[in-house]
Kinemage of the C-alpha trace (Angstrom):
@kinemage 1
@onewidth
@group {chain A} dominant
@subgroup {mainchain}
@vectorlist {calphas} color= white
{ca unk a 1} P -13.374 7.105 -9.469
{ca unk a 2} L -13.532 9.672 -12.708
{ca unk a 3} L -10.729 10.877 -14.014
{ca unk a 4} L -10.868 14.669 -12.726
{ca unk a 5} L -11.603 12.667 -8.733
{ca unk a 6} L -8.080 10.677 -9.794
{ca unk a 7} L -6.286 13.908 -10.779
{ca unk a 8} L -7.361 15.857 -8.164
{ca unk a 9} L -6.480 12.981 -5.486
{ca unk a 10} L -2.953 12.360 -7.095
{ca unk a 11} L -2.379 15.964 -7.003
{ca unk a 12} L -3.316 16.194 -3.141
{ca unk a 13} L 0.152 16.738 -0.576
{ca unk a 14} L -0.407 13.903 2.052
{ca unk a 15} L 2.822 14.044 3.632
{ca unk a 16} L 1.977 16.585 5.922
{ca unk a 17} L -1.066 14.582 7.576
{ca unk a 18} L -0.777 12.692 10.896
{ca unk a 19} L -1.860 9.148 8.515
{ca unk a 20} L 0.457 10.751 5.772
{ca unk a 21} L 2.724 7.436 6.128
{ca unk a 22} L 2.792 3.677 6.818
{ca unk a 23} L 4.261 1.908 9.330
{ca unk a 24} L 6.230 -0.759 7.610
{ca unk a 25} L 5.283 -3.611 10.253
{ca unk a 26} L 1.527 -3.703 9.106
{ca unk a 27} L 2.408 -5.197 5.850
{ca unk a 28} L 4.281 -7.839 8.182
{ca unk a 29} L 0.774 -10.156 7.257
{ca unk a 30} L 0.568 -13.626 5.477
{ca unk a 31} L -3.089 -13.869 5.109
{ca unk a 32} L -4.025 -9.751 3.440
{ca unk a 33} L -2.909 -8.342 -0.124
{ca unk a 34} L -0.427 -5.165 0.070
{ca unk a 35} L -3.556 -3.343 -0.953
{ca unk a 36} L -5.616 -4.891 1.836
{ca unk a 37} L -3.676 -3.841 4.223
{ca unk a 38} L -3.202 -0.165 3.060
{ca unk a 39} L -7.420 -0.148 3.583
{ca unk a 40} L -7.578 -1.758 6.632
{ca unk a 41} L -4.791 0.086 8.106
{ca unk a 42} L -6.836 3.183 6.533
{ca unk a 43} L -9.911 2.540 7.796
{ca unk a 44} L -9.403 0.752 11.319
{ca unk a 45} L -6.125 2.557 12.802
{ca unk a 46} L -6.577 5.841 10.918
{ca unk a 47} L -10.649 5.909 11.060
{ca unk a 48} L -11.181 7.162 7.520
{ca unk a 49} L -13.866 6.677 5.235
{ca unk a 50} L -14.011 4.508 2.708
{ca unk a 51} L -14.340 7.568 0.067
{ca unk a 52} L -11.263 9.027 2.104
{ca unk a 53} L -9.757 6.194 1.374
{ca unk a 54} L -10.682 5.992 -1.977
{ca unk a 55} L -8.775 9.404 -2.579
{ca unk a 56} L -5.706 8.667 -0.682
{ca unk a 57} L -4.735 5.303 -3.045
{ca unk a 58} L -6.308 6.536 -5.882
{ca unk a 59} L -9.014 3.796 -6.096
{ca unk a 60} L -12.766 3.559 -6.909
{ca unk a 61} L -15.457 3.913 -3.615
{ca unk a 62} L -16.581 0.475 -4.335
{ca unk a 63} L -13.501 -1.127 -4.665
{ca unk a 64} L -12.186 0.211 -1.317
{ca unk a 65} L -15.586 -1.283 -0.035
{ca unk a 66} L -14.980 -4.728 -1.326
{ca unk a 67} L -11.011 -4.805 -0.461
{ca unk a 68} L -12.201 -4.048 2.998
{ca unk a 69} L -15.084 -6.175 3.186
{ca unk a 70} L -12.066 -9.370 2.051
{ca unk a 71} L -9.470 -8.132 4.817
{ca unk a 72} L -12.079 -8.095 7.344
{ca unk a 73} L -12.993 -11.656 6.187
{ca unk a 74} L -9.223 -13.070 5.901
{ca unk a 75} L -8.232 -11.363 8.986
{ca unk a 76} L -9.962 -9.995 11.905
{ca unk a 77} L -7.499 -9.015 14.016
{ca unk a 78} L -5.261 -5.911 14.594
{ca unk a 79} L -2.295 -5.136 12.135
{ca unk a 80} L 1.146 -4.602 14.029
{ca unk a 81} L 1.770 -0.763 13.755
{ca unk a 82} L 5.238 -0.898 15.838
{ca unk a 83} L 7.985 -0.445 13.296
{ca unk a 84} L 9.734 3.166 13.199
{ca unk a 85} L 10.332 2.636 9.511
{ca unk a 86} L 7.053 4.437 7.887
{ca unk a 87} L 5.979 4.465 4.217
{ca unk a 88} L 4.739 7.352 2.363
{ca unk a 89} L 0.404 6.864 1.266
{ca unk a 90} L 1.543 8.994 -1.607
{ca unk a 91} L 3.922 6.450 -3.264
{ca unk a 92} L 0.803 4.028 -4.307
{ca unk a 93} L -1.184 6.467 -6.267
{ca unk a 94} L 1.107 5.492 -9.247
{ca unk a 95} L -1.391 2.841 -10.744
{ca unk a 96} L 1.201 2.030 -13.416
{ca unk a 97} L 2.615 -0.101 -11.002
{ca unk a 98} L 0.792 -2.692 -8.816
{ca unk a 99} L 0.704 -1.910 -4.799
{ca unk a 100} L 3.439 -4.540 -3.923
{ca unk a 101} L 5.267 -3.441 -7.014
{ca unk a 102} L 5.374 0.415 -5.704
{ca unk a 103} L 5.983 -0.811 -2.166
{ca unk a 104} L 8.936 -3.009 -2.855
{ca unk a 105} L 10.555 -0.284 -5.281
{ca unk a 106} L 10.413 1.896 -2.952
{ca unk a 107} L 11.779 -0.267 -0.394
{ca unk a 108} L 15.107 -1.096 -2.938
{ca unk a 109} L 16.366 2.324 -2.378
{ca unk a 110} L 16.977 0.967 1.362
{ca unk a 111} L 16.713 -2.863 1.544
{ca unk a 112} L 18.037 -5.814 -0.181
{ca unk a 113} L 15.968 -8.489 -1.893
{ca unk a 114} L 16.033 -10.443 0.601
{ca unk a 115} L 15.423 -8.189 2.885
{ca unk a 116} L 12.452 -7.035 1.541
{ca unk a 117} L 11.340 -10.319 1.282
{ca unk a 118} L 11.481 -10.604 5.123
{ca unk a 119} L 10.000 -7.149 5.504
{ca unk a 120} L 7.308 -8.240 3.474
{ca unk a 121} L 6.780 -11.826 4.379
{ca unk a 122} L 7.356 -12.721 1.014
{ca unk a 123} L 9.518 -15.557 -1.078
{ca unk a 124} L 12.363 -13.606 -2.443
{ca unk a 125} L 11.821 -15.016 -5.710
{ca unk a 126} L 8.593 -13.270 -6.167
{ca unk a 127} L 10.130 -9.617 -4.805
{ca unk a 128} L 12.857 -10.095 -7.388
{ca unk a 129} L 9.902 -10.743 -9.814
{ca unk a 130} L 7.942 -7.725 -8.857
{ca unk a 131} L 10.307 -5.350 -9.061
{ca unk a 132} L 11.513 -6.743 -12.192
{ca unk a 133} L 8.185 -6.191 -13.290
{ca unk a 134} L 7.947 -2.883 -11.984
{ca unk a 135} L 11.499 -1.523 -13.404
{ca unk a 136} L 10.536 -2.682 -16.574
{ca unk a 137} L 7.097 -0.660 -16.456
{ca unk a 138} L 8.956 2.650 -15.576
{ca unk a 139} L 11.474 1.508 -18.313
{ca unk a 140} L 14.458 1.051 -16.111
């Protein structure tokens, strides 16, 4: 994506779209990435684009088109969308951070570590990582 498409995308309000958020229970998935799941979620359940997509997350076309190609690969079926909890699209256009890094900070605000962990279907160790990680990038 140029850097005027980024801009322009990162500028965009998404909040007040239907698809504007996430429902926390899709990223409740062993076998996809954070970011894989964003573009399936996008693209299956939502019935975007991949260039739609490409705007929302702040990613280049082709790279949507090969994240999706993997999920679909790694995991055919359906993502669980029942969780009341919902994640704002907007929060992973900061590409300073990693996806899981931007998801899991956001997700301190309300959750323990190890709660996040469970949320996430991750080891606790590595959500204490990331969001060391990520604290450290925003210079926490």
């Amino acid at each position: 994506m140029a850097e005027k498409e980024r801009k322009v995308a990162a500028t965009r309000d998404f909040s007040s779209l239907k698809w504007g958020h996430l429902p926390l229970s899709v990223f409740k998935n062993e076998r996809l990435s954070a970011l894989e799941i964003i573009v399936k979620f996008l693209k299956e359940d939502i019935g975007l684009t991949h260039k739609e997509v490409s705007e929302i997350i702040g990613r280049h076309i082709g790279a949507v088109a090969i994240t999706y190609s993997n999920a679909k690969k790694k995991f055919s079926g359906k993502l669980d969308v029942s969780d009341g909890e919902q994640i704002p699209v907007s929060i992973f256009l900061n590409r300073k951070l990693s996806v899981l890094e931007n998801l899991a900070l956001y997700l301190s605000d309300k959750f323990t570590v190890n709660q996040i962990s469970e949320l996430l279907m991750k080891n606790p160790q590595t959500i204490y990582t990331v969001l060391r990680r990520a604290r450290n990038k925003n210079g926490e």
